[in-house]
C-alpha positions in Angstrom: -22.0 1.9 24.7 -23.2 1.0 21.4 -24.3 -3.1 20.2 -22.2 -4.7 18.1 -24.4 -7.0 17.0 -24.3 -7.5 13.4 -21.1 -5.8 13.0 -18.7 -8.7 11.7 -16.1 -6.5 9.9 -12.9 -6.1 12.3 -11.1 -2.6 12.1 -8.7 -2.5 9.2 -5.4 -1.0 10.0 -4.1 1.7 8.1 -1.3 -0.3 6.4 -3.9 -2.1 5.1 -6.0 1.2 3.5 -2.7 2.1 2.2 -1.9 -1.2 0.6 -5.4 -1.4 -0.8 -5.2 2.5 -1.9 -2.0 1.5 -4.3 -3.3 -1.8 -5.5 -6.6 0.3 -6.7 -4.7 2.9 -8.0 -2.1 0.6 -10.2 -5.0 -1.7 -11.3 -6.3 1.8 -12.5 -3.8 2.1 -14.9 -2.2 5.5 -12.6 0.9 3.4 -12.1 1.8 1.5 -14.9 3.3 -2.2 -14.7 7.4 -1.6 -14.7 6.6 1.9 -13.7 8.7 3.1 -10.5 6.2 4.2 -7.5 7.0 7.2 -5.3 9.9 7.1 -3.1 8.8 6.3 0.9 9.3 9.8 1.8 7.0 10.7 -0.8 4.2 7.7 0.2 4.8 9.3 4.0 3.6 12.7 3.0 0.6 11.9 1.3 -0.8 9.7 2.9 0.4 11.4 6.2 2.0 7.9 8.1 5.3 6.9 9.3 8.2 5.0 7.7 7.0 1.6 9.6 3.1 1.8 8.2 4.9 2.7 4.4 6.9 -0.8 4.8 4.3 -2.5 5.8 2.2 -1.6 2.9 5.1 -2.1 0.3 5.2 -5.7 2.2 1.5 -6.4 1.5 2.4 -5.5 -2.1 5.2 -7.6 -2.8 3.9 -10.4 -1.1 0.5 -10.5 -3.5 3.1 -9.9 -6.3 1.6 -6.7 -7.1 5.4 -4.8 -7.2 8.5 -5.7 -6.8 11.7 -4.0 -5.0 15.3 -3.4 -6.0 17.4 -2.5 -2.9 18.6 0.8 -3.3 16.3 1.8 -6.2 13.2 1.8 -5.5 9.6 0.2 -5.8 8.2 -0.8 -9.2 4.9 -2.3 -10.2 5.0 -6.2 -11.5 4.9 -6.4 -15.4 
């Protein structure tokens, strides 16, 4: 077995990686503010996840007030 000594940085789930991946990507300018994001099925296929990791990451989104959701239209990034 290997030491963890040292190593202080817990696993990061892949929600997380996800969420971070988006946030990088809109702060790039990729996904402009009011711009819609891709649909869930879309987000499931590239990144190669299920429907509950997507939500999750959407979650960590809204929550840091990065985008913001209209029910039945979609995902769109915070002007």
């Amino acid at each position: 077995m290997v030491p963890t000594e040292g190593n202080t940085v817990p696993p990061r789930y892949r929600y997380e990686q996800i969420a971070d991946d988006l946030a990088e990507r809109i702060a790039s300018g990729e996904f402009a503010p009011g711009s819609k994001l891709p649909s869930r099925r879309e987000l499931i296929e590239h990144y190669g996840v299920t429907e509950p990791v997507i939500d999750r990451a959407m979650q960590i989104l809204r929550i840091k007030g990065i985008t913001e959701t209209l029910p039945g239209v979609g995902v769109f990034v915070a002007e």
